[in-house]
C-alpha positions in Angstrom: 17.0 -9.1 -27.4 17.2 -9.8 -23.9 19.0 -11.6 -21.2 16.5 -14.4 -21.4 16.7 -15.1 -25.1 17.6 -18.5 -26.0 20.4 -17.7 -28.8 22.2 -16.4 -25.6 21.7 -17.7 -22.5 24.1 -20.4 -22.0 23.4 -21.9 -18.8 23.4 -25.2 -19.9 26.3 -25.6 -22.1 29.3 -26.7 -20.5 31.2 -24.8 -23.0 31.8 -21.2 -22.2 33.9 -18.2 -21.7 33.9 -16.0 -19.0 33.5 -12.5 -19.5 36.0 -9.9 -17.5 36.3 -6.5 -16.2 37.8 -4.7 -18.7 38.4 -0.8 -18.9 38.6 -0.4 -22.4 35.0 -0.3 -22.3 35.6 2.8 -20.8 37.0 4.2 -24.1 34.5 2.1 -26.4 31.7 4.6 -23.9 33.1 7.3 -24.7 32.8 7.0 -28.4 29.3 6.2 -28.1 28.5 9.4 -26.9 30.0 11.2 -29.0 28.2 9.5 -31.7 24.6 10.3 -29.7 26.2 13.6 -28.1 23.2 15.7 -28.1 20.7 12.8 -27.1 23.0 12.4 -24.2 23.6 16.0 -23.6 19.5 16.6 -23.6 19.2 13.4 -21.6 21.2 14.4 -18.8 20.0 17.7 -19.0 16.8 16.8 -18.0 18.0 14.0 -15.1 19.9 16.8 -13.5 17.1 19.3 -13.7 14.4 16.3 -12.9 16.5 15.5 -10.2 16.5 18.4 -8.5 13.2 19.6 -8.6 12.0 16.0 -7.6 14.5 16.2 -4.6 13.1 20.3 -3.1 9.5 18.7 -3.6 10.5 15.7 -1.7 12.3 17.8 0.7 9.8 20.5 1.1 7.1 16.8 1.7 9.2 15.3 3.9 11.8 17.4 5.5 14.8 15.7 4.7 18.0 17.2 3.1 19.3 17.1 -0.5 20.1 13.5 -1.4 23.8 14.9 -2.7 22.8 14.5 -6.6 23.6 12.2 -9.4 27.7 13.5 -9.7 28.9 10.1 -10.5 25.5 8.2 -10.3 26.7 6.5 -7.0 24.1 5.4 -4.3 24.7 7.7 -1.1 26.1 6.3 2.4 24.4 8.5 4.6 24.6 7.9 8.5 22.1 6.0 10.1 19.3 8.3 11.2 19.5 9.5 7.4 17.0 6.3 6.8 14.7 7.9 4.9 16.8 10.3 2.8 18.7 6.7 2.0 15.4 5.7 0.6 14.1 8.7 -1.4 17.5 9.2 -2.8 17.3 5.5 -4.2 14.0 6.1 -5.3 14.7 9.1 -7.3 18.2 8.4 -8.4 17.0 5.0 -9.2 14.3 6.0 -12.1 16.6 8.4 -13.4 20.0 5.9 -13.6 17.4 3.4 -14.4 15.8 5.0 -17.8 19.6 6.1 -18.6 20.5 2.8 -18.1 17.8 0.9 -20.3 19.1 3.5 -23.1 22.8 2.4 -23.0 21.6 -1.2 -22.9 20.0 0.1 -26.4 22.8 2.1 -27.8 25.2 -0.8 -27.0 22.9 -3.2 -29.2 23.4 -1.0 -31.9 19.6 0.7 -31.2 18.5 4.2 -32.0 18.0 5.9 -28.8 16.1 8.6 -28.1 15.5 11.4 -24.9 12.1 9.8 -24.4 13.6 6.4 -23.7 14.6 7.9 -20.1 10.8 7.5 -19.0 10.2 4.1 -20.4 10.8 2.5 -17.4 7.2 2.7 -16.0 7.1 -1.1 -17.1 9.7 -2.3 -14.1 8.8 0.7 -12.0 8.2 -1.8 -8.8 11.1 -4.0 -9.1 13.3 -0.6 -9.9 12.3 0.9 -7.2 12.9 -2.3 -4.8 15.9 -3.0 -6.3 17.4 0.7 -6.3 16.6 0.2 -2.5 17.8 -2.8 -1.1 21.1 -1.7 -3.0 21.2 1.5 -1.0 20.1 0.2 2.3 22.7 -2.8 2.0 25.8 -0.2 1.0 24.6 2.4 3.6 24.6 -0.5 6.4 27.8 -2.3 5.3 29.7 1.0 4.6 28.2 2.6 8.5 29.1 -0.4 10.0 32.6 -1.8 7.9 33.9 1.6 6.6 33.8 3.4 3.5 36.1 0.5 1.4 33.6 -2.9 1.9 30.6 -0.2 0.6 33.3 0.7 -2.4 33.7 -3.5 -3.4 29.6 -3.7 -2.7 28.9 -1.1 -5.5 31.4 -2.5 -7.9 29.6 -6.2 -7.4 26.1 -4.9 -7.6 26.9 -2.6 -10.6 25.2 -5.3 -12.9 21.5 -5.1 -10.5 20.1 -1.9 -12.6 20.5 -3.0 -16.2 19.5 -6.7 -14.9 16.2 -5.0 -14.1 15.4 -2.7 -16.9 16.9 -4.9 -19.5 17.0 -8.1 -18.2 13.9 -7.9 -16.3 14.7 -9.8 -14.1 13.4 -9.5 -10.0 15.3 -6.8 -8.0 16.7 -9.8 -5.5 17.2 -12.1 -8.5 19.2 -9.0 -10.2 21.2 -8.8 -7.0 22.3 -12.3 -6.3 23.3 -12.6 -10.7 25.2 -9.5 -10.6 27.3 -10.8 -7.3 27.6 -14.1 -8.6 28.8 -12.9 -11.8 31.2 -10.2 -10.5 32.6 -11.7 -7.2 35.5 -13.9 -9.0 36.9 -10.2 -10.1 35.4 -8.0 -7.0 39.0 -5.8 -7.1 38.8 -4.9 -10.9 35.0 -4.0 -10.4 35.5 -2.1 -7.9 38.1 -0.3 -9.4 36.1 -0.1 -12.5 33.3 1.0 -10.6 35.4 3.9 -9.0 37.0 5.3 -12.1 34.1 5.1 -14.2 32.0 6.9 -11.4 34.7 9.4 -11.0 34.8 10.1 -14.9 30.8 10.8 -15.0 31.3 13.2 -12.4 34.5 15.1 -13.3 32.3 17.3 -15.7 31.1 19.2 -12.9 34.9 20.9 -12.8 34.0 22.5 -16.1 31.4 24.8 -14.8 29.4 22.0 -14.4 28.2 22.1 -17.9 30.5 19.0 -19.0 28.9 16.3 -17.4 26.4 17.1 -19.6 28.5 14.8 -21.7 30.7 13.1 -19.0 27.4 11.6 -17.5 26.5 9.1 -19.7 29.8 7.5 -19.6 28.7 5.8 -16.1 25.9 3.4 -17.5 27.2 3.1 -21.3 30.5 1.9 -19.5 28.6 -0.7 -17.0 26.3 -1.6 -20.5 29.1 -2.3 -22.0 30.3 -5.1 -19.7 26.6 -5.8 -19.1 26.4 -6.8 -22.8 29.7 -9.1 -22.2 28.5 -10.7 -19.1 24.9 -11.1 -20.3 24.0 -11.0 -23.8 27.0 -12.6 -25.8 27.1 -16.4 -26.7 29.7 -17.1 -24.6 28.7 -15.3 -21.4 27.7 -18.3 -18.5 24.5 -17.4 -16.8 23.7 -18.8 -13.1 20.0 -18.5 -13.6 17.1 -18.3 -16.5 16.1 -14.5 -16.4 12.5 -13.5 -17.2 11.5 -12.8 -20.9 12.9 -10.2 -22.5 11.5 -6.5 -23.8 9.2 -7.7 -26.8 10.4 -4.8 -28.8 14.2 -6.1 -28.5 
C-alpha cells in the first residue's frame, strides 16, 4: 500500500475527515519499538556508526566540519558560509532518516521489518537526496535570515517530505508543497510535535549515549504514525494524486 492507492486516496470525495497532530502517537511509537526493540537497537546502531564514518570520509574529502550528528534526526542551521556542510549533512542524514523512515512506514502498516530495510532506499535515492536538500537549504536560509523559531515551525510543516518520498514516492518538490499543505492549518501543534518528538529521540544520549539506541526510532515511527493518518486512511483528504505506490506494499 501506498499513498497513491485508490482504496485511499480521497481527493475526490467531498466527504472527509481531517486528520490532526496528535501526541499520543508519541506513546503508540514507543510501543512499537519495544515490540521491534532489537531491530531498532541494531538499526540505529549502524546509522550512528554509518554516520560517522561517512561524515570523517566526507570531511577528510572535503574539508568541512562534523555535520553535528543524527541526536534528534533534525536538519542542521549552520551559518551561511557553512553551504556545503548544509549539503553533505542532508545528503548523509537524509539516506540514513530516509531508510529509517521507509521502515516505520512498514512497522506502522503492521509489516515485518527488518535491519536491511535501512538500505532499501536506493530506488528514490535522487529525489531523497533533492528532497533532503532543498529542506535543509530552505530551513538554514529562513532560520539565518528570521531566527531560530520560523526554522522551528518550517521543520514541523515539512516533517511529512521524507516519508512522502520513500513511501509515497512522490517528487521531492511535490513531497514538499503536500506536506505544507497538509500541516499548515495546525503549524503550532507540529511544530511542537516536531520539537518534543525530536527532543525524545535524542535524550538517549544522556544515558551514556547507549539509550538512543532505543530512543532513536521514536523520531520517524512518531512522524509515521501521523504520516499513516494524514495519508493512508480512508478519510485522510489529499491535495494531489501521488505517484504509484511500492509494488511490494
Amino acid at each position: 500500500m501506498g499513498v497513491g492507492d485508490h482504496q485511499f486516496d480521497t481527493s475526490d470525495s467531498p466527504l472527509f475527515r481531517r486528520a490532526v497532530v496528535r501526541f499520543s502517537a508519541i506513546g503508540e511509537a514507543w510501543a512499537m519499538v519495544q515490540a521491534e526493540w532489537v531491530t531498532w537497537a541494531l538499526t540505529m546502531l549502524i546509522v550512528l556508526a554509518g554516520n560517522s564514518i561517512v561524515s570523517k570520509v566526507a570531511d577528510a574529502l572535503f574539508h568541512v566540519g562534523g555535520n553535528g550528528g543524527l541526536v534528534g534526526f533534525r536538519w542542521p542551521m549552520p551559518r551561511e558560509e557553512m553551504a556545503l556542510q548544509v549539503i553533505l549533512a542532508a545528503l548523509i542524514n537524509g539516506f540514513f532518516v530516509g531508510g529509517m523512515f521507509r521502515m516505520a512506514c512498514r512497522q506502522v502498516r503492521g509489516e515485518r521489518i527488518r535491519v536491511g530495510d535501512l538500505f532499501s532506499v536506493t530506488d528514490v535515492l535522487n529525489e531523497l537526496a533533492l528532497g533532503s536538500i532543498l529542506c535543509a537549504a530552505i530551513v538554514a536560509i529562513v532560520s539565518f535570515v528570521c531566527f531560530v523559531i520560523p526554522g522551528l515551525i518550517l521543520h514541523g510543516l515539512l516533517m511529512f517530505t521524507i516519508p512522502l518520498i520513500v513511501d509515497g514516492r512522490l517528487r521531492a518538490i511535490a513531497a514538499i508543497r503536500q506536506s505544507g499543505n497538509a500541516l499548515k492549518s495546525q503549524w503550532l501543534t507540529a511544530t511542537l510535535f516536531h520539537a518534543v518528538t525530536s527532543f525524545l529521540s535524542g535524550i538517549g544520549t544522556c544515558f551514556f549515549c547507549v539509550g538512543i539506541l532505543l530512543t532513536g526510532p521514536i523520531y520517524v515511527l512518531s512522524i509515521a504514525i501521523l504520516y499513516r493518518d494524514f495519508f493512508l486512511t480512508k478519510d485522510a483528504a489529499f491535495k494531489s494524486k501521488p505517484a504509484a505506490p511500492f509494488s511490494d506494499f
